[in-house]
N, C-alpha and C positions, 0 to 999 in steps of 0.2 A: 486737210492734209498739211501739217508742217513740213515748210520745203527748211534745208540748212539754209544758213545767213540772210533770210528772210523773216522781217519782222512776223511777231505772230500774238493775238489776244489772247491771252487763257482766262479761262473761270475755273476760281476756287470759291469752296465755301469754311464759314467760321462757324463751329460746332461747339456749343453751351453744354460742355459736359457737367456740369450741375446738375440742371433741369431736361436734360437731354432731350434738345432741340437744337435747331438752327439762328441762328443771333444776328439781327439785322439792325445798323446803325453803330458797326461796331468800329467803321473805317480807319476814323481817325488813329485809331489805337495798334493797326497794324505797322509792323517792322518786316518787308519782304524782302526774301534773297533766290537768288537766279542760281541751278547748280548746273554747269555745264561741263557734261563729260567726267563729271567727280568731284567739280573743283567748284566752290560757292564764292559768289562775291553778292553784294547790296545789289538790288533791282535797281536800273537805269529809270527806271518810270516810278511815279507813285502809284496806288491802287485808287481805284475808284468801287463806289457802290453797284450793286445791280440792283437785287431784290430777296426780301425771302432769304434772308442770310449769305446769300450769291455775292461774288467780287468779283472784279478783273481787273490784270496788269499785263501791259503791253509790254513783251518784250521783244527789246531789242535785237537787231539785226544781226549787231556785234555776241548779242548774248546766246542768239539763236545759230552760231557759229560753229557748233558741236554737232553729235550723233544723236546726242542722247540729254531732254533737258527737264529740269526737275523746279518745277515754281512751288516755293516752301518760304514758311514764315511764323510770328508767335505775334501775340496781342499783350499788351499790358493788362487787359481788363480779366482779372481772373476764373477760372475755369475753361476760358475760351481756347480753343484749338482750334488753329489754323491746318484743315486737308491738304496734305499735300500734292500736286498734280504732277505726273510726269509724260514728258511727247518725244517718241522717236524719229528724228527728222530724217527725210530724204531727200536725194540730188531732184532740181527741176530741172526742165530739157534747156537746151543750149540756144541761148538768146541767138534771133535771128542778125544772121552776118550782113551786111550789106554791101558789098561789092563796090567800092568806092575807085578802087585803081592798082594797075599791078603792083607795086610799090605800098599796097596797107599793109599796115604790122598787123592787124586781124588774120589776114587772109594768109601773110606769108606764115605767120606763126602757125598756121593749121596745118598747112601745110606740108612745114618739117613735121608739125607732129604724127602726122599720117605717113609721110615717107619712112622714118622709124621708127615704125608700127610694126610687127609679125605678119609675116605673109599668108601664118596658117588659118586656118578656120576654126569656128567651135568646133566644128564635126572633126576635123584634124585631132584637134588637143583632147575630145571625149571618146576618140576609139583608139590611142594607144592602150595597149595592154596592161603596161602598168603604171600607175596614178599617185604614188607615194610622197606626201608633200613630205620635205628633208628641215620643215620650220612651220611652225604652226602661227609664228609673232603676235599677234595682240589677238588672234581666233579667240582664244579659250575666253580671254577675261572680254571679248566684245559680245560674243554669245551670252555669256553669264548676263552680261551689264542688258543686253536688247532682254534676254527674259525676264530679269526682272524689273526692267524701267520700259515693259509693253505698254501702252495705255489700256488702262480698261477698258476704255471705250470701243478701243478696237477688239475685244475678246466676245464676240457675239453669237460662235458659234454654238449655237443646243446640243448639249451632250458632249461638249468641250472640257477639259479640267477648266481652261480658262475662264468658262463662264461660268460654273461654280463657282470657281474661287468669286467671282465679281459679285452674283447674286445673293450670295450667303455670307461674306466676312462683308457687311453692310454697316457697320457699326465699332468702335475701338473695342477693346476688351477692359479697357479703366471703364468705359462707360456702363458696363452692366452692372457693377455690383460696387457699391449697396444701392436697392431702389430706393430711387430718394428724389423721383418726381413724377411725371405724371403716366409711367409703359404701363403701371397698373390698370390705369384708370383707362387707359389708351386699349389695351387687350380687351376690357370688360366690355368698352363700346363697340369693339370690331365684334367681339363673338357675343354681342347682345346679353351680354350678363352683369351690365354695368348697373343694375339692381341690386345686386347682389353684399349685401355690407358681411366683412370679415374684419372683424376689430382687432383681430395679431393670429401670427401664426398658430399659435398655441392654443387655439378656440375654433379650429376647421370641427364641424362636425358632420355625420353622414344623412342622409335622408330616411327614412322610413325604410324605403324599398329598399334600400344599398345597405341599413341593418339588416333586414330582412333575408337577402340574399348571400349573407355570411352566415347567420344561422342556419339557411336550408342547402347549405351545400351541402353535396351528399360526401359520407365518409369513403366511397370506395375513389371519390377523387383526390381525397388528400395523400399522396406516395410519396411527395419530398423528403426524403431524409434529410433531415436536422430542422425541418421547421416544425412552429408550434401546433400547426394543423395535423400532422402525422403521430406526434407526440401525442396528442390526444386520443386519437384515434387508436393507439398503441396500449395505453396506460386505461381509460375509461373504460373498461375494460370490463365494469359490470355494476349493478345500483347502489347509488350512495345506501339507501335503505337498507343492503344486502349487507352491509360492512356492520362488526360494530361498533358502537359509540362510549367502546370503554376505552379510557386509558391506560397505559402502563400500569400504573399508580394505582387503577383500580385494579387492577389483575391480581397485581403482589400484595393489594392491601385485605384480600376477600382471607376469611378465617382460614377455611380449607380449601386446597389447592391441589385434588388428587386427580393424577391424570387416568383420563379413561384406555388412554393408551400411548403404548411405549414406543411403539415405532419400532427403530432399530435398537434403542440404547439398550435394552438387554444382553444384544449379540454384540451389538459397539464394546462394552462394559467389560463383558466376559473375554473379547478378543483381545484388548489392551489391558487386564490382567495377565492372562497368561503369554503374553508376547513381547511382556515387558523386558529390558534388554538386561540378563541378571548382572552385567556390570555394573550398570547405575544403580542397585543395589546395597547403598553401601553403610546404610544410616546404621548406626550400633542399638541394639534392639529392637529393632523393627523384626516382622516375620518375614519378610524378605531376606533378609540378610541373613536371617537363623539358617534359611531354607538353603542358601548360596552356600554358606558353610558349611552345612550338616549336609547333603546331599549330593555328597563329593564320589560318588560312584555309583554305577548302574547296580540294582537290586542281582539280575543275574551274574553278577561279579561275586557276590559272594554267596556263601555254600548255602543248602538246602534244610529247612529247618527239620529237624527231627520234630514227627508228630509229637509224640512226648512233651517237647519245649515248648505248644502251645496252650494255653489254657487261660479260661477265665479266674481272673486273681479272685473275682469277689463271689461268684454263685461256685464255680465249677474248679476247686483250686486243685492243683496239680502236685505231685507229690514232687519230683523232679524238679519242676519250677520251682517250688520252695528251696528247696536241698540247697541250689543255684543263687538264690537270696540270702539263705540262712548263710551261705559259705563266706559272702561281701560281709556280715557283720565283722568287725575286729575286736578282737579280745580287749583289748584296750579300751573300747569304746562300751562294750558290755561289761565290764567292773567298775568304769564311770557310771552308766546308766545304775547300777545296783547301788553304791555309794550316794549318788545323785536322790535316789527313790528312797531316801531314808535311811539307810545303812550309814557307819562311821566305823572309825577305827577301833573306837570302845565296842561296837557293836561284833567285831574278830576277836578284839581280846577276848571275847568270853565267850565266842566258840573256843577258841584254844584253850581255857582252863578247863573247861565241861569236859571236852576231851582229853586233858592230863589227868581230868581226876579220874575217869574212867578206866586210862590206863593203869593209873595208880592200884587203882581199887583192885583191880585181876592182876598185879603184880604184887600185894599185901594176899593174895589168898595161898597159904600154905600148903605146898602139895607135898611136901614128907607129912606133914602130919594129918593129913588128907588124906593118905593111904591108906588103903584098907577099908576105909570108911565105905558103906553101902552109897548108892546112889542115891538114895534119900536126903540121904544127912549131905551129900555135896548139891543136890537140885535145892535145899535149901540155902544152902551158902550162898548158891548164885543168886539165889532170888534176892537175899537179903542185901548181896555187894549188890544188886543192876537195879533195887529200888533206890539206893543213894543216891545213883545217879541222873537216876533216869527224873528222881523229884529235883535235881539240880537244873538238867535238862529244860524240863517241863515250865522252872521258874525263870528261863532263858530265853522262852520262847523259840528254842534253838532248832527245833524238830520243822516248823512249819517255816521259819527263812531258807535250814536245809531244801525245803524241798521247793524255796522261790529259786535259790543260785539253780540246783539243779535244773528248773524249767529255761533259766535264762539260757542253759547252757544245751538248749531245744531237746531237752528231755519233756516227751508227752506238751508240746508244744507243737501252735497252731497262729498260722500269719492270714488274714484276710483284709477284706475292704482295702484294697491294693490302689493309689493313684499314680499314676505314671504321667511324664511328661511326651511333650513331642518328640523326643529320641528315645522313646521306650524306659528312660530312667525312671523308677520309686521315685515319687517327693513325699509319701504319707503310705501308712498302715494301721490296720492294727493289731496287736500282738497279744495272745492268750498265753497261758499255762495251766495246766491242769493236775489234779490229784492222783486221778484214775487215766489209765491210757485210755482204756473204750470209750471215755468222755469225749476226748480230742477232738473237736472243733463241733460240740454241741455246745447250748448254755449252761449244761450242768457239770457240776465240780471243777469250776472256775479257780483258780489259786488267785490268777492276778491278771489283770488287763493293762495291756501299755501302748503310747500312742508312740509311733515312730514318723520322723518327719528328718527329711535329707534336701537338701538346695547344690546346686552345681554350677560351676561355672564356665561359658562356652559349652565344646563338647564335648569337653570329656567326662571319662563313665565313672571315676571315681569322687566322693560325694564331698563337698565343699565344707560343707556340715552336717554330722552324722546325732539325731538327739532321741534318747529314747524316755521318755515320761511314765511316770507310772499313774493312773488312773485314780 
């Protein structure tokens, strides 16, 4: 027991945190200081040896004067740490008085002190009702200071915080790390495994059985989410052998590549065709965009077709559909086509002379002196004016172009092999004439064959380029 202002020995120890151990013979080397009540000064005494790393210093009376005293100190020799001890002193009982004579200052001194004393009792001052100290003065920080300057020594109770803390912080915490003497070797001897050689961390390896028992753990224990045991068990999911062992590279590199099946991509395929949003439609010639332009009104918006108006251009042609064809040509474009197919200017002048002379001829036939005359004698006349011309005619070729203008001008003419585009326009035909009306649209008595070929631009119905060829 540390009484106050009574000397008192303490034992400390010098702790080789190097080799983490206790350091004996280290005396000479200590510098100790006395902390009393918060305040340090140099130890009155020097240390002496004990044993086994153990010291002690006597301190003083004067030093031992406090509540509360703390023996601390450093060594020059390094690594070494001086523990520091601390002891909470208490009052000892009151030296025996000796009754020397009315007249001692001992006795009178007591005396007074007990005449103006309180007359109440404990039991007085612990059953007022209310207990409210109005100052707490040095309580808080003397409580602080007795908790944490308790000695350990005095903390023995089992199942104490206090002897936890004493049993277990047994050691500084500079001291454990890095091992760097002998707790290894220390561990291995306690738990008998000081056989055991491990050349570095990084070379622990497992036994037989402890492999063993990682591979036969069973899969329905591994449930951790996110560890690699789960992962496994998630993913392995069926035999490597089951897989197979092409790559990419071979896939796309094999000649043919026809799949045995489409899955959805037919239905996928055909939904994002026609779902496609006709605004984004917009590329210039694309059939998208024809369809976006040209399909600018619903079918039942406009009128009903007359049966009549339908028909196969090329086996089953339609009189009506024709008429409706024939009507689009332009004059203009059909005396080009004729000029175009051989015809010239020279080739009119000489219709028009065959025809003056003809007229001429039946205006030179004398009808005074033609009078009278029998029919004979004028069937003769004629004969011999209409072979003038007719061998004029004949040298003209003018009888068989007659009857081309006139077919152009769809006299006993015949339009088949009809190509029409995506808006129902003609871009191709082609174009008969004939001799004989009853011929019209067989292969016999053919005059002329011509190919007709029309181009258009956007949608409109009138034709870009209108060309008619002749065969």
């Amino acid at each position: 027991m540390a009484i106050k202002g009574v000397a008192l020995t303490v034992v400390y120890y010098a702790w080789d945190a190097a080799n983490n151990t206790f350091l004996t013979g280290d005396v000479a080397n200590h510098t100790m200081r006395v902390v009393t009540d918060g305040t340090a000064t140099a130890a009155d005494n020097a240390p002496a040896e004990v044993e086994n790393g153990a010291y002690k210093l006597l301190v003083s009376a004067a030093e031992m004067g406090g509540d509360f005293i703390t023996v601390e100190g450093s060594s020059s020799t390094a690594d070494i740490e001086i523990i520091p001890v601390s002891v909470a002193t208490e009052q000892g009982v009151l030296a025996t008085v000796a009754k020397t004579g009315a007249d001692s200052d001992t006795l009178e001194t007591l005396s007074g002190q007990v005449d103006g004393a309180s007359t109440h009792t404990a039991a007085n001052v612990w059953t007022a009702g209310t207990r409210t100290l109005t100052s707490y003065g040095t309580l808080v920080a003397d409580v602080a200071a007795a908790v944490w300057e308790i000695a350990t020594s005095g903390l023995t109770t089992v199942g104490s915080i206090g002897k936890l803390l004493v049993d277990n912080i047994n050691a500084t915490i500079s001291s454990r790390a890095p091992e760097a003497g002998g707790n290894v070797a220390a561990i291995l001897a306690d738990t008998g495994t000081d056989g055991v050689a491990v050349a570095d961390k990084t070379g622990y390896s497992l036994s037989v059985a402890g492999i063993q028992a990682i591979w036969d753990k069973a899969t329905s224990a591994l449930t951790t989410v996110g560890s690699i045991g789960k992962l496994l068990v998630d993913n392995v999911n069926a035999t490597i052998s089951s897989r197979s062992s092409h790559t990419a590279a071979n896939v796309w590199a094999a000649g043919t590549r026809t799949l045995t099946s489409y899955g959805t991509l037919v239905a996928d395929t055909a939904a994002a065709v026609w779902e496609i949003a006709t605004a984004s439609l917009t590329t210039v010639g694309t059939i998208g965009k024809l369809l976006v332009d040209n399909i600018n009104a619903t079918i039942s918006s406009r009128g009903t077709a007359d049966p009549g108006d339908q028909m196969d251009l090329q086996d089953a042609p339609n009189p009506t559909a024709i008429t409706a064809i024939q009507a689009d040509l332009a004059v203009e474009a059909t005396l080009e086509a004729i000029q175009g197919a051989g015809w010239s200017d020279e080739t009119l002048v000489a219709v028009k002379a065959v025809l003056d002379i003809a007229a001429g001829d039946v205006v030179n036939i004398d009808g005074e002196a033609m009078r009278g005359t029998d029919s004979a004698a004028l069937a003769s006349a004629w004969t011999a004016a209409r072979a003038g011309y007719q061998d004029e005619l004949a040298a003209a070729n003018l009888p068989a172009d007659i009857a081309r203008i006139l077919g152009l001008t769809q006299e006993n003419f015949y339009l088949d092999t009809v190509v029409a585009d995506g808006n129902g326009r003609m871009t191709s035909a082609r174009m008969r004439t004939y001799s004989v009306a009853g011929s019209v649209g067989t292969a016999g008595d053919v005059l002329a064959t011509y190919t007709v070929t029309a181009t258009y631009t956007g949608s409109e119905t009138a034709p870009t380029t209108y060309k008619v060829v002749k065969a």
